[in-house]
N, C-alpha and C positions, 0 to 999 in steps of 0.2 A: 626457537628459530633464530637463525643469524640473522644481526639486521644486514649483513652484505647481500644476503639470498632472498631477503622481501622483495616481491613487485616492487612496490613505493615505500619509500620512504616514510618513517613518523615523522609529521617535524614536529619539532621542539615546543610545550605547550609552557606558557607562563604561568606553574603554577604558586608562586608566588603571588599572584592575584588576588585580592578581597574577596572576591565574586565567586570564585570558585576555589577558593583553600582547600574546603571539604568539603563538596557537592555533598546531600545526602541522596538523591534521588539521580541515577546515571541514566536517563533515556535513551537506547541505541538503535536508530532504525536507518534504513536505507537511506533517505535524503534528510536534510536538514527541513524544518518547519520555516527556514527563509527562502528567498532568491536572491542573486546575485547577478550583477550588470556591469559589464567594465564600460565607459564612455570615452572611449582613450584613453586618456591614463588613468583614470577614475573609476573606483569600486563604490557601489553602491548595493544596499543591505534593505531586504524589505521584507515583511511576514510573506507566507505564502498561505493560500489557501489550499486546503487538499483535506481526505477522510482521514488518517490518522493526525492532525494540525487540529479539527474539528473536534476529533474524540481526546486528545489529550489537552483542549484548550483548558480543562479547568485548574487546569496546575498551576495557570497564571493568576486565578485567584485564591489559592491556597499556600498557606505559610509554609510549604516545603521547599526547601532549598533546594533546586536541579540544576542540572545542564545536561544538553541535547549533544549529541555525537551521530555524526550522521557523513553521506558525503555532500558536497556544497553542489552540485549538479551539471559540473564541467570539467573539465581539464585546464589547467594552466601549468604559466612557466616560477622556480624556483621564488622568482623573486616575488610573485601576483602572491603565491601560496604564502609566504611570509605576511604581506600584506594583508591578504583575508584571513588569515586567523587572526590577527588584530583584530578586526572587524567585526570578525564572528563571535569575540570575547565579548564584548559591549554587550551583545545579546544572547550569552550566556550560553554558546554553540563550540560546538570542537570539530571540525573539519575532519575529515577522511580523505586525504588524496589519491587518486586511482589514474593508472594511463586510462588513455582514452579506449585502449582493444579492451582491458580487461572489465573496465564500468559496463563496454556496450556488449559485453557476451558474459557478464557477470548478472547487467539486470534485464535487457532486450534477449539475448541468447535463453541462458539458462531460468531466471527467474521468470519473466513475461512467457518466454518461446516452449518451458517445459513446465515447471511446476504451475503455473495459471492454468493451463487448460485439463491438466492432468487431474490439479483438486478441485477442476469445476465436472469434472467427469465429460469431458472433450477430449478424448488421449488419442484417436484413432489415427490422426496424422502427425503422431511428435516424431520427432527426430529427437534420439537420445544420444545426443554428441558426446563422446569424451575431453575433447575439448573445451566444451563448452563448462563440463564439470571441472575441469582445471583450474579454470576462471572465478567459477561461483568459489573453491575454495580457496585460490589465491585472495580474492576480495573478500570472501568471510575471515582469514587471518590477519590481513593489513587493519580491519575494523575491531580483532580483537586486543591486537597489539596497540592501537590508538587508545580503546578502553581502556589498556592496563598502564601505560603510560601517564594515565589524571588518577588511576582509579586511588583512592587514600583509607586504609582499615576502617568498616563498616561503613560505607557506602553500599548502598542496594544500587546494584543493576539487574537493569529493565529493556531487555529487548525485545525486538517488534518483528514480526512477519514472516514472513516465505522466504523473504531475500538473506534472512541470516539465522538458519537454522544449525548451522555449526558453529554458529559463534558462541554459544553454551560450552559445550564440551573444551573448546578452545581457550576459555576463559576459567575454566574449573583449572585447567591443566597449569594454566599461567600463575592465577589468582587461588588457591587450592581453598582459601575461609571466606571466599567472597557470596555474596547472598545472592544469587542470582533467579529473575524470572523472566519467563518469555510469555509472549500473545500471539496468538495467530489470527488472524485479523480476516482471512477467508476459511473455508469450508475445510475442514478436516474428511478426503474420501472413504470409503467404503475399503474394507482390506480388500477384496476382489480387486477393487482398481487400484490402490496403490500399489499392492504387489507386483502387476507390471513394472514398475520405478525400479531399473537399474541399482539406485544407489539407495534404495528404502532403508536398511538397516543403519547407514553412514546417519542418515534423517534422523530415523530415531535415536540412535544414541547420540546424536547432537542435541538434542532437548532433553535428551534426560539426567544430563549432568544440572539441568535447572532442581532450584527448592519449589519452588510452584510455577505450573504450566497452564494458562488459562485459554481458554476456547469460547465462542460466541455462542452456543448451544448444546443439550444435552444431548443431541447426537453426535455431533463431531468429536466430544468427550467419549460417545462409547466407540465412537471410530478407531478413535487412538488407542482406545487402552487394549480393542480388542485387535489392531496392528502387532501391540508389544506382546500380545499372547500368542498371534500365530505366527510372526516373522523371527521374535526374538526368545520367545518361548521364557517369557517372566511373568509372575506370579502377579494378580492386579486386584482392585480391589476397587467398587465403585467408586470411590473417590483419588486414587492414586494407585501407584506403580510399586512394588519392592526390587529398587536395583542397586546390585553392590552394596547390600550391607544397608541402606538407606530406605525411608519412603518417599517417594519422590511423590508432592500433592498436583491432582489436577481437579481443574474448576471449572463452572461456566460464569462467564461476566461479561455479559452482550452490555454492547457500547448501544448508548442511545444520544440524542442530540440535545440540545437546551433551547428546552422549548420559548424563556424568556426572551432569547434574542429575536424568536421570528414574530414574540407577539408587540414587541419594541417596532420592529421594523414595521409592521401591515399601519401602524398607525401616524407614521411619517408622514410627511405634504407629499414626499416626493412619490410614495408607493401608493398613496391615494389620489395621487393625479394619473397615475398608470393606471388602477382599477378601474378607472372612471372612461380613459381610453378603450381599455377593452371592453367595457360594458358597453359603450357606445357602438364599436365595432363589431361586436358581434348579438348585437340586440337580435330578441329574437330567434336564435341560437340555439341549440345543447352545443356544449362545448364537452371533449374529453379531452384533456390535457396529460401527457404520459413526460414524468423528469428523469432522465436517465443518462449515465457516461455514454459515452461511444465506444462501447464494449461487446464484443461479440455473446457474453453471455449473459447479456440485457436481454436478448431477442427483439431488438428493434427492429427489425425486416420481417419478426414474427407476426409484430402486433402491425405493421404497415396490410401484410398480406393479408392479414384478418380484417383491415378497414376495409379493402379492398373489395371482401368478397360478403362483407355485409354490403356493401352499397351497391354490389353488381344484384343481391337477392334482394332487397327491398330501395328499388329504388326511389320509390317517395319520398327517403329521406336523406338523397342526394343534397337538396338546399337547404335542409335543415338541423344539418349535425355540419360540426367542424372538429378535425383531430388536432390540436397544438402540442406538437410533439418538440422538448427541446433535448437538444443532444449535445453534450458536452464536449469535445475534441478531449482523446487522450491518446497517449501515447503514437504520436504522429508520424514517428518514424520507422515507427514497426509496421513492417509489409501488411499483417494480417489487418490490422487498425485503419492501412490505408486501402485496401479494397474493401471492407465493411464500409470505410464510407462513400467510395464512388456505387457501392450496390444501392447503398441508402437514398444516396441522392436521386439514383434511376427509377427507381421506387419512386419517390415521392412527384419525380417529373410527368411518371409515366401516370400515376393513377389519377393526379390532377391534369391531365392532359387529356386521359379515356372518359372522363367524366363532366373535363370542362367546366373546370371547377376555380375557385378561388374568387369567388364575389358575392359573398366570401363564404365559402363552403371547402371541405375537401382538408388536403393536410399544409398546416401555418408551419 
């Protein structure tokens, strides 16, 4: 591809750098594992928290050498952009620049707006934009062209998710002996439902140009393999694909959390002067406690209407159950995100309101 005809531009990576000479391990996924703050003239760099930050935290205690390629999670102007990739070198990050139309119909349009609800099996009201498809592959090219700009002979890259599932094929094309593997970090559908997908075959052979493809479960494994049988009509095999001459492996390897950090944590001053609050607060109590994103397929308004309609059938234990339900904020800008949470919140007004509740009973 011409660089005159990219969206955005690469810029210029130092790789003359210590840090990253020869990455061995390429992480690629949609945002960087930091945030970023301008304060006037001043950029500022800080870990982020988030589920794939979480699931790939252990690389920070493991002697593999990486660096992270991601976009930084805004738009700026030429000159900022110079500046943050300095910044983002320090912490061993590589920036992906994107205008601002193609980031917000690349990961709000097409990623959040179509593939989210499609592999969560919610497809009934997608809007399948061409448009919108435009974008998702303009932005999966500018991320492959950034990869291949650091990438150095045997380096493994490692990309991640929903949001860049052409960036495989993209990078076979570029990189033709590069090692490449992907994770898909949600639900791999049902062929019945993916085969609605406009662009399902574009999907699938955008991962298939991977060496291994791994999935979180042993169904979304047979999802996939049995997509490549009836969409693309290739030969499979319980553990992998035969395409072009190749076997392409797929795997399950469900991310789980590290359970040392939270048993660190409960035994803090600070976490045992909270427990002690709420044991006092709610002495006396059943407590059910539900931890979930602000995500339409949490079913948070599922399990509100479910408190609702126990305490309208037994109401004896109107004063002596309390639901603490805590809900994350994501994705605040997406319409569907922001009506999920003015429902939520009516929800919660209304059933503490019908019940006359909150001392302290009802939903925290």
């Amino acid at each position: 591809m011409d660089s005159s005809t990219r969206e955005s531009s690469v810029v210029d990576f130092a790789i003359d750098s210590p840090p990253l000479l020869a990455p061995t391990l390429v992480v690629v996924s949609n945002r960087l594992p930091v945030s970023l703050k301008k304060d006037k003239t001043t950029w500022t760099v800080k870990m982020s928290s988030g589920g794939l930050v979480a699931a790939l935290s252990g690389l920070e205690k493991s002697k593999i050498n990486s660096v992270w390629v991601g976009w930084p999670g805004c738009g700026m102007s030429k000159e900022d952009q110079e500046i943050v990739t300095g910044l983002l070198q320090e912490k061993k990050c590589v920036p992906v620049f994107l205008s601002e139309k193609i980031s917000d119909e690349h990961y709000n349009g097409f990623s959040n707006g179509i593939l989210w609800p499609l592999f969560h099996y919610l497809h009934n009201n997608i809007n399948f934009d061409d448009k919108l498809w435009s974008s998702y592959l303009s932005a999966n090219q500018t991320f492959a062209d950034t990869v291949e700009s650091i990438y150095r002979p045997g380096d493994i890259l490692w990309i991640h998710d929903m949001h860049l599932m052409l960036v495989p094929k993209m990078l076979r094309r570029q990189l033709p002996n590069a090692k490449i593997g992907f994770f898909l970090h949600i639900p791999f559908p049902c062929v019945e439902i993916f085969r609605v997908f406009p662009w399902k075959a574009e999907l699938l052979l955008g991962v298939l140009e991977c060496d291994l493809i791994g999935f979180h479960t042993y169904e979304y494994v047979q999802n996939f393999l049995r997509a490549c049988t009836r969409i693309l009509e290739l030969k499979t095999s319980p553990n992998g694909v035969h395409f072009r001459g190749k076997f392409v492996r797929v795997g399950v390897y469900p991310i789980g959390i590290e359970p040392e950090k939270f048993l660190e944590k409960i035994n803090t001053e600070k976490v045992q002067k909270r427990i002690d609050e709420l044991q006092k607060t709610f002495e006396g109590k059943q407590v059910i406690i539900g931890v979930d994103r602000l995500d339409y397929i949490k079913g948070i308004p599922h399990k509100l209407l479910g408190f609702e309609a126990f305490l309208t059938k037994y109401p004896q234990f109107r004063d002596k159950v309390v639901l603490i339900q805590i809900a994350v904020p994501s994705r605040e800008d997406v319409p569907e995100y922001k009506k999920l949470k003015n429902e939520t919140d009516e929800l919660v007004g209304r059933i503490n309101g019908n019940f006359k509740m909150l001392d302290i009973g009802g939903i925290a």
